[in-house]
N, C-alpha and C positions, 0 to 999 in steps of 0.2 A: 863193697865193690871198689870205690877208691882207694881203700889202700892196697887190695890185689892189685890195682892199674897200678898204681905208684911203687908196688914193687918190682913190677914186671918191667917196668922203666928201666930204674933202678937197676936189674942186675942185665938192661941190653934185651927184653925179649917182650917189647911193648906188643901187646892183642889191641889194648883199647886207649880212646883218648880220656883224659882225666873228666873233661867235660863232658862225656857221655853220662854222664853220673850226679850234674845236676841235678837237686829237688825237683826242680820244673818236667826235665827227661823222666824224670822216673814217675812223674802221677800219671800219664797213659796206662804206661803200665799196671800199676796199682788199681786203677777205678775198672780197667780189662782183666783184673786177677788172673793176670802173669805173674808175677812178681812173689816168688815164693822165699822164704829166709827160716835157717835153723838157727834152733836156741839150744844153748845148752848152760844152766840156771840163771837164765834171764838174759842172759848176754847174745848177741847175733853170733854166732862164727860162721854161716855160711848165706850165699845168694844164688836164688837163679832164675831165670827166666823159663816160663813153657808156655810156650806159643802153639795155638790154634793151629796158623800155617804157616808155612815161610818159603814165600813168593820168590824172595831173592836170591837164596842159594838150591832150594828145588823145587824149581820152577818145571820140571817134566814130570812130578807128581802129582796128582790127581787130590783134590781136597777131599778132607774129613777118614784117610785113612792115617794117619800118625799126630804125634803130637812133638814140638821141638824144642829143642832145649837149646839156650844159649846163655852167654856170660856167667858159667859155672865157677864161683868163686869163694875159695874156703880161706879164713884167717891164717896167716902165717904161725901164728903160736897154736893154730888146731892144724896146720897139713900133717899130713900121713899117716890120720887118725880115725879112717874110713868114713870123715863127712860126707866126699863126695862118692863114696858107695852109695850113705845111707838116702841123700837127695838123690840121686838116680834110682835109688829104689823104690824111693817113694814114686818119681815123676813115672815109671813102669807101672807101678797100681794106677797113677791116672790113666797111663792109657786105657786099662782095661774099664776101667768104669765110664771113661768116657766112650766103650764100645769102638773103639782104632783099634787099630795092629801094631804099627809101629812105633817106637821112641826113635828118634834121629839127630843128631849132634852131629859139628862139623867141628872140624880146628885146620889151622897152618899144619905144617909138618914139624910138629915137636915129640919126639919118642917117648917120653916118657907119658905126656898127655894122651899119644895113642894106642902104649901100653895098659894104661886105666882103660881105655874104653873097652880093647880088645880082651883083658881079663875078664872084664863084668861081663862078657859076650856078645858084646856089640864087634858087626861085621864091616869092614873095611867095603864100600860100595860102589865108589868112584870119588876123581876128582874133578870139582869144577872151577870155572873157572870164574869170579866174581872181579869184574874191573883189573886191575894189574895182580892181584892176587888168587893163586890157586888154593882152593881147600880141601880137605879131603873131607866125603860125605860116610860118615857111618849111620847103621841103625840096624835095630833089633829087631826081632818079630817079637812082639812081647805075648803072642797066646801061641808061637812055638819057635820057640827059641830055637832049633835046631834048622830050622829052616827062615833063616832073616831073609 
């Protein structure tokens, strides 16, 4: 996840603060088993988070119907190499096992990030509005996709 921040710095198109990424920040998550990480032969190339609920960007939905996903972050020597297919695919089996409906991701307005979303079939929902930053909310219907 730091070094995703640290790129994204880097080329002008900062999501997160370096400190967000702290050891410390990150045991919540971990002992809450959010915190999911893909391997490929033994090395990390990808992160993410999937959250229970999340109060602060949709806050008009009703709990225990989705599950969210946030800080989707794939190594730079693995981008464009269907990691973050393959974590979104997986976090879509949780939903279903965890009995939800939805998967829901947000980002800034960056096209190519909402070209991934909308490929995999995730629907453009609205945008809200979190402190001086607007996000856009998508999300799937993962037990029928045709109707998100």
């Amino acid at each position: 996840m730091r070094s995703a921040t640290q790129w994204l710095i880097e080329i002008g198109e900062q999501l997160w603060s370096i400190d967000e990424f702290k050891p410390e920040k990150l045991i919540p998550w971990v002992q809450n088993r959010e915190l999911f990480l893909a391997y490929l032969n033994g090395s990390i190339i990808g992160t993410m988070l999937l959250l229970w609920e999340d109060p602060t960007i949709w806050p008009d939905k009703p709990p225990n119907e989705a599950l969210y996903v946030h800080k989707l972050c794939v190594r730079r020597d693995h981008a464009g190499q269907g990691v973050s297919d393959a974590m979104l695919q997986f976090a879509m089996e949780a939903v279903v096992k965890s009995d939800r409906q939805y998967l829901r991701i947000d980002c800034d307005e960056r096209p190519k990030l909402c070209a991934l979303y909308e490929r995999l079939g995730f629907i453009r929902h609205s945008t809200f509005r979190v402190g001086s930053l607007d996000t856009i909310r998508y999300q799937i219907n993962v037990l029928n996709p045709s109707n998100a």
